[in-house]
C-alpha positions in Angstrom: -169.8 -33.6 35.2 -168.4 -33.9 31.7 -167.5 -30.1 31.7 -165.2 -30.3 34.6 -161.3 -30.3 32.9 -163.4 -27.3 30.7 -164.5 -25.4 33.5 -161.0 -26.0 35.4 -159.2 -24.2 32.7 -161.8 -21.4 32.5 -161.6 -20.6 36.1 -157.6 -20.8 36.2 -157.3 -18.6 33.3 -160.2 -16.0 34.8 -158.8 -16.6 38.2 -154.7 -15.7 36.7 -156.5 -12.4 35.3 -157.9 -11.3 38.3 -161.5 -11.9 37.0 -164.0 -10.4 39.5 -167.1 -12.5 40.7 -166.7 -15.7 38.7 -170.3 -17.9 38.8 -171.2 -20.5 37.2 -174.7 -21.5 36.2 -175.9 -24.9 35.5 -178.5 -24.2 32.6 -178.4 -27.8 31.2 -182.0 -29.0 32.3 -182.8 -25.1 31.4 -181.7 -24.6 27.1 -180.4 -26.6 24.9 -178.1 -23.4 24.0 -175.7 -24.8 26.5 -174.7 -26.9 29.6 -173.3 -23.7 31.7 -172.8 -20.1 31.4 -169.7 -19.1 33.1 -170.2 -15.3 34.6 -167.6 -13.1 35.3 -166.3 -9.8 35.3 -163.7 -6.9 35.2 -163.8 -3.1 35.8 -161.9 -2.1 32.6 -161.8 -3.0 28.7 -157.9 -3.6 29.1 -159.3 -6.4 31.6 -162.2 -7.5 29.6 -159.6 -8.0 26.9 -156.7 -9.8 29.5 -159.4 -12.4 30.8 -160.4 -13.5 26.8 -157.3 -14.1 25.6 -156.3 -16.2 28.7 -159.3 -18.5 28.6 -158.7 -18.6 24.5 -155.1 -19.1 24.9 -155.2 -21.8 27.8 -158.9 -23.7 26.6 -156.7 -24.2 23.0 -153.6 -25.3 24.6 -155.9 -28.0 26.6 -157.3 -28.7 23.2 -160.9 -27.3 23.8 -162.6 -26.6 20.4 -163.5 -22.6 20.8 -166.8 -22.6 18.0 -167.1 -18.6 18.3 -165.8 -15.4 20.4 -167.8 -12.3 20.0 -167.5 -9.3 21.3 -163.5 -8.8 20.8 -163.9 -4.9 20.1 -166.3 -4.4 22.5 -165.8 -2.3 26.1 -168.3 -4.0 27.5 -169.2 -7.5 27.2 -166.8 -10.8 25.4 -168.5 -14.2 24.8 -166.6 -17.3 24.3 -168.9 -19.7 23.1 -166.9 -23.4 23.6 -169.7 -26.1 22.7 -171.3 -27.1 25.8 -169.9 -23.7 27.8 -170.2 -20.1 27.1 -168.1 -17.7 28.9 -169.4 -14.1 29.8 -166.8 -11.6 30.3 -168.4 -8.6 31.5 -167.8 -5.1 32.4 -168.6 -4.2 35.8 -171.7 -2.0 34.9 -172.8 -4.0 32.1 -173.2 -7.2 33.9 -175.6 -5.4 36.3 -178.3 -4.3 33.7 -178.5 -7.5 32.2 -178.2 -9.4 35.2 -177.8 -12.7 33.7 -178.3 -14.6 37.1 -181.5 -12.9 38.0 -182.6 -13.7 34.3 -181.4 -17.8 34.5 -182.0 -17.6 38.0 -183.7 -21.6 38.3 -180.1 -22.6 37.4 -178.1 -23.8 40.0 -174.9 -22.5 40.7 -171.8 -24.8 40.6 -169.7 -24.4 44.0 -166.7 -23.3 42.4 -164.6 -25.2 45.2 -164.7 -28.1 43.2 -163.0 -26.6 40.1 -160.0 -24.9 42.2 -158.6 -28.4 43.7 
């Protein structure tokens, strides 16, 4: 997996945040949008906002390009799009009504065991 140092860094900076429910989709044989969606999330903004800046902070330090963030001001719902991974940072109740597994459901999950070696 090409993604793997990437994904490493995204999970240790969710994981050092406290990030709730971490998945990761495999959507490459899926879109062309992206190889995986990395799912996560926290029960307040403050959180939201802690995760972000721990992924942005440790991807650039690894020297991962970040192409775009959106959602900075939001309460809800950050996206870190980094090329071939986009993270979702959710809030708690925002990541159930959109439901982003049931919706790319067909991709398969990627054991998370493998990134936390």
């Amino acid at each position: 997996m090409e993604n793997l140092k990437l994904l490493q860094t995204i999970v240790a900076a969710a994981d050092d945040k406290h990030a709730e429910d971490l998945v990761i989709l495999d959507v490459e044989q899926l879109t062309t949008v992206a190889d995986q969606f990395v799912i996560m999330q926290a029960d307040s903004q403050r959180q939201i906002q802690a995760i972000a800046e721990a992924i942005e902070e440790k991807v650039t330090a690894a020297d991962f390009p970040i192409s775009q963030i959106d959602g900075k001001s939001s309460k809800s719902w950050i996206l870190i799009d980094l090329g071939t991974v986009i993270v979702h940072i959710f809030q708690t109740e925002t990541r159930k009504f959109y439901n982003l597994e049931k919706l790319w459901s067909q991709a398969p999950q990627i054991d998370l065991t493998q990134l936390t070696k």
